[in-house]
MIKOLMI-179039 format. One record per residue (C-alpha): residue number from 1; chain; x, y negated, z negated. Coordinates in steps of 0.02 Angstrom, whole numbers, plus 50000, padded with zeros to 5 digits. Layout:
REM MIKOLMI-179039
{node NUM, 'A', {X, Y, Z}}
...
***
This chain:
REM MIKOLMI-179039
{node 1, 'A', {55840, 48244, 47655}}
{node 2, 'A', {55804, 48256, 47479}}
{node 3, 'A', {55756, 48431, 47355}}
{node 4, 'A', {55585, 48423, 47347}}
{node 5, 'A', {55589, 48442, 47155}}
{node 6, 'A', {55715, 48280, 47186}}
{node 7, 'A', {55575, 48201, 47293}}
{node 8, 'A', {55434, 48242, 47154}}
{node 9, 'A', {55529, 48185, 47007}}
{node 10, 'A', {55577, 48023, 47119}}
{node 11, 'A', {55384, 47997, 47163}}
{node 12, 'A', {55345, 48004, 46978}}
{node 13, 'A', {55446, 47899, 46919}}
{node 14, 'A', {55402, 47777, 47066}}
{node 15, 'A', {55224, 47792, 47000}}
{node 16, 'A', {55261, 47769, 46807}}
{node 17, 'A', {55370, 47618, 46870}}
{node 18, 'A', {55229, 47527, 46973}}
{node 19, 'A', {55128, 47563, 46825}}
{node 20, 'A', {55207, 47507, 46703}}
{node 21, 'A', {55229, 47340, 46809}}
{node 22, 'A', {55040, 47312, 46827}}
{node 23, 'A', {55022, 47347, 46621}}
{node 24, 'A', {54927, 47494, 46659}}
{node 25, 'A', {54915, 47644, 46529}}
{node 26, 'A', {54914, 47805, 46588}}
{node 27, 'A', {54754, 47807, 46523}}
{node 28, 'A', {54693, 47676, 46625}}
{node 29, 'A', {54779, 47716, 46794}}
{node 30, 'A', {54697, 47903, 46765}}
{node 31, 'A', {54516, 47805, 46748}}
{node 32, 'A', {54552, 47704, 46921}}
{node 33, 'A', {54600, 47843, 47005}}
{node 34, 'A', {54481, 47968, 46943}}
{node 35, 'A', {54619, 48098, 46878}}
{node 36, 'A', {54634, 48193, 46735}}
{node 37, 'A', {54763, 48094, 46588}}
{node 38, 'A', {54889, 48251, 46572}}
{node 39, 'A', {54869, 48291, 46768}}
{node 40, 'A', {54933, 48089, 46797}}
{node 41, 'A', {55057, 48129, 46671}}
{node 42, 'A', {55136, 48272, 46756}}
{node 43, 'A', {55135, 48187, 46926}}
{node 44, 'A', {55252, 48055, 46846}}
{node 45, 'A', {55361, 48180, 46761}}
{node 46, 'A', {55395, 48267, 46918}}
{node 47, 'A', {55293, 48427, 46877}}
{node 48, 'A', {55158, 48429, 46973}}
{node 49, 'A', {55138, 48398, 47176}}
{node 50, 'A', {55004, 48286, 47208}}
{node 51, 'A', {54867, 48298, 47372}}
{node 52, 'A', {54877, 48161, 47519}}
{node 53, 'A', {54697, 48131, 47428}}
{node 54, 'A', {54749, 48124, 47248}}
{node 55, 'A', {54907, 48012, 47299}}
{node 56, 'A', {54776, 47896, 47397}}
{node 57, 'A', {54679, 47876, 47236}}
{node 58, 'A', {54821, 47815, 47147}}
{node 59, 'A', {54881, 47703, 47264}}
{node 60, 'A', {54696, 47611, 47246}}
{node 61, 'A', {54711, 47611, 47047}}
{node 62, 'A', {54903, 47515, 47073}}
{node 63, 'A', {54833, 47408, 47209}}
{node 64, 'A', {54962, 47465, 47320}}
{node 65, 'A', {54946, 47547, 47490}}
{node 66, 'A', {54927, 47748, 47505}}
{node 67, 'A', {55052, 47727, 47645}}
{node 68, 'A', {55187, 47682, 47509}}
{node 69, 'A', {55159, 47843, 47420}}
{node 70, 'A', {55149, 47924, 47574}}
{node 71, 'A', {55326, 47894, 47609}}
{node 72, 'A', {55397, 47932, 47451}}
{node 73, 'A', {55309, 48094, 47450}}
{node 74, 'A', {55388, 48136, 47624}}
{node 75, 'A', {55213, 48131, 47699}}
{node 76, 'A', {55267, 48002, 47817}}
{node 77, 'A', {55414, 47940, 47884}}
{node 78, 'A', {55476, 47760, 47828}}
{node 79, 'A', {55436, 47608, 47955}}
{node 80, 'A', {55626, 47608, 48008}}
{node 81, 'A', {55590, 47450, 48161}}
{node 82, 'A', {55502, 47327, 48024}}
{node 83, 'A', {55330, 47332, 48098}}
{node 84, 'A', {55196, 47305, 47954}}
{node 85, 'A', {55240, 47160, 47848}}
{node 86, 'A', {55080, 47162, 47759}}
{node 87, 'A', {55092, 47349, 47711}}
{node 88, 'A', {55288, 47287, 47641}}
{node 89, 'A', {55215, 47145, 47530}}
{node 90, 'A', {55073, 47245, 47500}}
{node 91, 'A', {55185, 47386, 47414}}
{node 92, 'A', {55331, 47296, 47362}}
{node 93, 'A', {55400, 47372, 47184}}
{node 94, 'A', {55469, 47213, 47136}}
{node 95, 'A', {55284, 47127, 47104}}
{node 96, 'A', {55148, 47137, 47018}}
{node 97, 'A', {54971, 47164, 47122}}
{node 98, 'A', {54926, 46994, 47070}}
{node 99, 'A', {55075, 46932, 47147}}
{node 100, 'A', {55063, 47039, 47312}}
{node 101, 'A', {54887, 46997, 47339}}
{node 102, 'A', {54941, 46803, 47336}}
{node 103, 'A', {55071, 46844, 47453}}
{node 104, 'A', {54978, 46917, 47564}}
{node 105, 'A', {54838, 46780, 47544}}
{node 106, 'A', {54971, 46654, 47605}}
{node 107, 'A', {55046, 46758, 47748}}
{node 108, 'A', {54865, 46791, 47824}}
{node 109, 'A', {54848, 46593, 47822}}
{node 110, 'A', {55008, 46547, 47899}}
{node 111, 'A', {54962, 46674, 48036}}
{node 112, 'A', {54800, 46614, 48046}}
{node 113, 'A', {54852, 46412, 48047}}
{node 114, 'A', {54976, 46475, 48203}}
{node 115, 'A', {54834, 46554, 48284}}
{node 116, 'A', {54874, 46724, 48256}}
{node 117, 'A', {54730, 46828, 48193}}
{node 118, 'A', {54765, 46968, 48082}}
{node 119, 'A', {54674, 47138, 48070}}
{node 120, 'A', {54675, 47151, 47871}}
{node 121, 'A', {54572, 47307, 47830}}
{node 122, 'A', {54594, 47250, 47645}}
{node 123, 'A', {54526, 47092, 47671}}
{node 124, 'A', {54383, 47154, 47755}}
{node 125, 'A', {54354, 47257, 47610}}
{node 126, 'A', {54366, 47132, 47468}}
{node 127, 'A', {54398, 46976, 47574}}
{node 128, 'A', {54571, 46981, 47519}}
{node 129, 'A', {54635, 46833, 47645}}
{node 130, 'A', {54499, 46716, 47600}}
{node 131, 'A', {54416, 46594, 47707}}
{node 132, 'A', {54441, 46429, 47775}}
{node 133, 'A', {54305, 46325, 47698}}
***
């Protein structure tokens, strides 16, 4: 298991990174999440240990799920047997939100064309999967 300063600094950076990929300032992600600028800055410098709370507002401002920061923070254990592949695209580092979100539009079809309905509480939300019309 990792030092927690270790684990911090590693969150941080996470968070800058994911920023930085949706062309966020840290201005900006501070207004979505409702934070303070220098309090966002010393979460991603490592500094500063942020709530389950504060963590789940920042998650919203990236688009990504609070279960992804979750982790990294050592609030919750990783998914080790695979289970939630719409949490994965959902909080892949390697896209952008636009890109996850039309991921995860075209995964909740496929399931849906096989006749496999999927609980999407994000789609609920802001009808994220979209409708057959």
């Amino acid at each position: 298991m990792k030092e927690l300063p270790d684990r911090w600094a590693d969150l941080g950076e996470f968070i800058r990174q994911q920023r930085e990929t949706a062309r966020l300032s840290l201005r900006r992600l501070s207004e979505l999440a409702g934070i303070s600028n220098p309090y966002l800055s010393q979460i991603e410098r490592g500094l500063r240990k942020p709530s389950a709370e504060i963590l789940q507002q920042i998650a919203k401002g990236l688009e990504l799920s609070a279960e992804t920061l979750y982790v990294r923070a050592g609030i919750l254990e990783p998914d080790t047997e695979g289970g939630d592949l719409l949490g994965r695209i959902r909080s892949d580092p390697y896209l952008d939100s636009r890109q996850r979100e039309a991921l995860a539009r075209i995964y909740l079809s496929f399931r849906r064309e096989n006749g496999y309905e999927v609980v999407d509480e994000a789609a609920s939300a802001g009808d994220v999967a979209g409708g057959d019309s």
